[in-house]
C-alpha positions as CSV (number, residue, x, y, z in Angstrom):
1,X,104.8,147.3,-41.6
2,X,101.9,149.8,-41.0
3,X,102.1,150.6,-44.6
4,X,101.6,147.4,-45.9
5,X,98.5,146.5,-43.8
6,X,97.1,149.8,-44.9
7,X,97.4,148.8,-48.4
8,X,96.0,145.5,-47.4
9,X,93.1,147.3,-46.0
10,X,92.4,149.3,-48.5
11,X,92.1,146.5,-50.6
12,X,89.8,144.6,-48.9
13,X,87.7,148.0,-48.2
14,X,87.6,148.7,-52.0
15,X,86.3,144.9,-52.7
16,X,83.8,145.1,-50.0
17,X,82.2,148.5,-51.6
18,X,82.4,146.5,-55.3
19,X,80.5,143.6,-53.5
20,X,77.5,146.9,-51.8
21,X,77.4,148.4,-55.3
22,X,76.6,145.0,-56.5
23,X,74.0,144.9,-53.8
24,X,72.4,148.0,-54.8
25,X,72.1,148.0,-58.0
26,X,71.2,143.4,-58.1
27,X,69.3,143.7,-54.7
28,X,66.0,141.8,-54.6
29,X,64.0,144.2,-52.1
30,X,64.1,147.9,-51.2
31,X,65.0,147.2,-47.9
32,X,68.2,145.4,-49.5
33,X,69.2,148.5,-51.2
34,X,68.8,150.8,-48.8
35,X,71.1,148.4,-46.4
36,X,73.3,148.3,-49.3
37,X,73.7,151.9,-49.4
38,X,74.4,152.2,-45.3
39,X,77.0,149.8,-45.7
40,X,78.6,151.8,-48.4
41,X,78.5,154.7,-46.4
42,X,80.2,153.0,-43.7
43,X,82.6,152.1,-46.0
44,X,83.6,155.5,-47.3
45,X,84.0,156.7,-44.1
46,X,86.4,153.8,-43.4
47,X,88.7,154.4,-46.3
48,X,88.1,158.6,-45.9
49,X,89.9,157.1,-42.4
50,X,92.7,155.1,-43.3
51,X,93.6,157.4,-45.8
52,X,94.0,159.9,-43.4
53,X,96.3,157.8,-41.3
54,X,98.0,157.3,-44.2
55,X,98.2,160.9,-45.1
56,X,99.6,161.7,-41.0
57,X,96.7,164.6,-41.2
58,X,93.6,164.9,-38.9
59,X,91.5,166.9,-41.4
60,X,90.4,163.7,-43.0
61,X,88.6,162.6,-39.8
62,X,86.4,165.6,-39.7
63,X,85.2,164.8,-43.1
64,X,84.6,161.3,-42.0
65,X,82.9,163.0,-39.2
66,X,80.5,164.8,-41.9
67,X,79.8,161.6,-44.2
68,X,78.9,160.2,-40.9
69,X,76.1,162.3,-40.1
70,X,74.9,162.8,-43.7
71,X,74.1,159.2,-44.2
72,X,72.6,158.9,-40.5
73,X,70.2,161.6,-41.9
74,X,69.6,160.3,-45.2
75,X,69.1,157.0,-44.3
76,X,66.4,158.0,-41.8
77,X,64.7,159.9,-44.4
78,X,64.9,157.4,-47.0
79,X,63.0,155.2,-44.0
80,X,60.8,157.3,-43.4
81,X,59.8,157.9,-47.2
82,X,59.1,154.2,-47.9
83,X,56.9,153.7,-44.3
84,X,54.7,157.0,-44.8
85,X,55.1,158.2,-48.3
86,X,56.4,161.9,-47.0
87,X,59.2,162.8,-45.2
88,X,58.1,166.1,-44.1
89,X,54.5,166.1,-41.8
């Protein structure tokens, strides 16, 4: 049974990253892209996790674990970017 509701999830993690990179690339504002690309960060790190439950190994968490913090980051600088035109003072 916990295969099939991983496929299921899967699934419905794959359509809701079609539906961000629609976002993205469609969005009406900056602010609306930059969300976009949070979410599909999120998302990664979501299916980077199932698979790895999938898989019965715990390496995929750590890479999770790194996606995580690399789009924390980024995200903050891409923030900071649009409010001051610089990232670095």
């Amino acid at each position: 049974m916990l295969e099939t509701v991983i496929l299921i999830v899967f699934a419905m993690i794959g359509l809701s990253l079609l539906l961000n990179i629609w976002r993205l690339l469609v969005g009406p504002s900056v602010p609306d892209r930059i969300l976009a690309l949070d979410t599909m960060y999120i998302n990664s790190i979501a299916l980077i996790i199932l698979y790895g439950m999938s898989m019965g190994t715990a390496l995929y968490y750590e890479a999770a674990l790194l996606i995580a913090m690399l789009g924390f980051v980024s995200t903050v600088a891409v923030c900071k970017y649009l409010l001051r035109g610089d990232i670095i003072e």
